[in-house]
N, C-alpha and C positions, 0 to 999 in steps of 0.2 A: 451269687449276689444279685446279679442282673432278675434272677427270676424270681427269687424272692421279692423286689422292690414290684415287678409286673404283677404279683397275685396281691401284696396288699392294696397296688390302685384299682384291681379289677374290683376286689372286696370292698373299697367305695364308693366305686361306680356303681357296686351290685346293692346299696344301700342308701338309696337316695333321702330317706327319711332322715337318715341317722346323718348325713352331709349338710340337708336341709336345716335341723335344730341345732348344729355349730354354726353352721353360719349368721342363723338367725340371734343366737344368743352371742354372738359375739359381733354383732350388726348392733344391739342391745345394751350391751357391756358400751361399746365404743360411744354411742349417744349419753349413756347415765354417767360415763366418765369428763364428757366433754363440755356437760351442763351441770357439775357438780359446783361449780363455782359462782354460778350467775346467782344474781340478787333474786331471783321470783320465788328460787329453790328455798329459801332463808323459812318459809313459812315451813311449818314442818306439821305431819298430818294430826299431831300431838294439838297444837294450836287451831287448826283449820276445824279441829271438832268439836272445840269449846263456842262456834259459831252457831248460831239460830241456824237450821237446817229448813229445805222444805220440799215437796211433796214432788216427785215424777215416775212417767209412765212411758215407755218406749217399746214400739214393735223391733224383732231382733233378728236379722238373716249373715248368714253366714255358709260358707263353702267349703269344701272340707271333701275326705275321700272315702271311702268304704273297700278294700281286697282292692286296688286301685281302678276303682268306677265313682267319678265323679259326685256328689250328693248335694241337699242342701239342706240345712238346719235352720228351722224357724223356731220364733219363739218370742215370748212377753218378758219385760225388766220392769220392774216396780222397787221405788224406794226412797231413798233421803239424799239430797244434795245436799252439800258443805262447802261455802262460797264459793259456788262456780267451781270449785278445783277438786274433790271427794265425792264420789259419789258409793255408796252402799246398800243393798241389796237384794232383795231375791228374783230369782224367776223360773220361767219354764219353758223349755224347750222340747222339740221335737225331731225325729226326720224325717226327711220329705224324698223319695226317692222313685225312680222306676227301679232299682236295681233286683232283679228278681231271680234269683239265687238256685239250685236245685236241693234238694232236701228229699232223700228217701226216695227218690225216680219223680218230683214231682216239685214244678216249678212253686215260689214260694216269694210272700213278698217280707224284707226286712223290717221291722217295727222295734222305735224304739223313745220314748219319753223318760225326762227327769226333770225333778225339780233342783234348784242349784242357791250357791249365796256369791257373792263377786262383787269384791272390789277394784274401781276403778280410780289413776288418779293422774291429771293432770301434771305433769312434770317440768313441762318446760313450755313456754307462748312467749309467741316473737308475731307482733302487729296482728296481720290475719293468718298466724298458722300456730298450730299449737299440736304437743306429741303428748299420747297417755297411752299407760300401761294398764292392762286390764287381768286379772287372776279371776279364773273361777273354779269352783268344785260343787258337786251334783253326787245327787244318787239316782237310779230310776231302775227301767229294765229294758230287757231287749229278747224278742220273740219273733218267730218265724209264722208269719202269719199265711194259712194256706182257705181260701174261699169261708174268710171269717171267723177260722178257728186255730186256737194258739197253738201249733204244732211242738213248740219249744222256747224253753223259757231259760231266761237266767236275769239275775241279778248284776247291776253293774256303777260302778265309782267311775265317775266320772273329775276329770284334771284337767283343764286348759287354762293357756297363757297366751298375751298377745299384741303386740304395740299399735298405735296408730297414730296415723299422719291425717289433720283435718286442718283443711283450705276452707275461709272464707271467702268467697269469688265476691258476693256483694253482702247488703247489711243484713237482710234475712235469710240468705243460701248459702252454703259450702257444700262441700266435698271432702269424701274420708276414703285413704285406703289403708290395709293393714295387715301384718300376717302374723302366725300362730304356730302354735303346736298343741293338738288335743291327744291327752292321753285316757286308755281307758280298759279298767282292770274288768275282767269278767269269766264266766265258766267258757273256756273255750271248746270241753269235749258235750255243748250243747250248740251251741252256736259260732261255730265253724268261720271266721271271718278276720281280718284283718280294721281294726276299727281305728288304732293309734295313730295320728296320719296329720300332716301340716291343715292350715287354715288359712283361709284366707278373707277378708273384710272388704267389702265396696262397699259405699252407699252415699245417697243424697241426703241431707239432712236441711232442716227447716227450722231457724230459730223463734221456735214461738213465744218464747216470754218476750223477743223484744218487738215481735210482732205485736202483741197485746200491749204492751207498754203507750206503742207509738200509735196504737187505735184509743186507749183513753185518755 
């Protein structure tokens, strides 16, 4: 019995991804459970889309893992805002990486673009701090790039999820942090890697509409 209970904890230990996304989604669960009842939530995305929409553009970084070597994911968001609280659609990302892999005796850099669609949406704001969930899905590919030329290719679906926490510190600055899970299906007897892997969100942010606002 004893040994039995020690190989299933070692088998969670040995799995930190898989401890990573329970916790996360039930980190997740307990916030959507504990804000189901406040007045802000009354508005439902049903209603918030019958709203005049209008037009934004944001640069996108993100952190994340690759075979467990560090990476970083940049990328453009383009779309429609729906009062401050919805926002919808597309963008494109990339990654950013040293991670330089071997391939066939011969070192190799990772390469990998998609385009995506993702909804984001505001759930819950209390004064200066406010929590949103974000979904996205992507298609793109992912190749072995070796002195310019595609050594290996594959096709790949891209899945990510991801909450976040943004502080207003003053009336045009905040602070956002956030974490995730990205998942991500692909040929793997091409490209040899481990790409499924948490996320994680920093960033500064700059309120420019009420900057413009308060400039005319």
């Amino acid at each position: 019995m004893k040994k039995s209970i020690r190989l299933k904890l070692a088998s969670k230990l040995s799995s930190p991804y898989k401890f990573f996304v329970r916790t996360f989604f039930m980190i997740l669960f307990m916030i959507l459970v504990s804000t189901i009842g406040h007045a802000q939530i009354s508005d439902s995305i049903f209603s918030i889309l019958k709203e005049k929409p209008t037009f934004f553009a944001k640069l996108d970084t993100r952190g994340s893992f690759v075979s467990n070597r560090h990476v970083r994911l940049n990328g453009i968001k383009a779309g429609l805002v729906f009062k401050n609280k919805l926002k919808l659609g597309l963008g494109y990302s990339w990654l950013r990486t040293n991670y330089t892999p071997f391939y066939n005796g011969n070192h190799v850099d990772l390469k990998s673009r998609n385009f995506s669609t993702f909804i984001d949406y505001i759930f819950y704001t209390q004064d200066k701090l406010q929590l949103n969930a974000n979904l996205q899905l992507g298609i793109g590919n992912l190749y072995y790039d070796l002195d310019g030329e595609k050594v290996a290719r594959s096709f790949a679906v891209f899945y990510e999820q991801s909450a976040t926490v943004e502080y207003r510190i003053i009336k045009y600055f905040g602070v956002g942090l956030g974490v995730g899970y990205r998942l991500v299906a692909f040929n793997k007897k091409r490209i040899n890697e481990n790409l499924s892997s948490p996320v994680y969100i920093a960033r500064f942010k700059l309120y420019f509409g009420d900057m413009i606002k308060a400039i005319q």
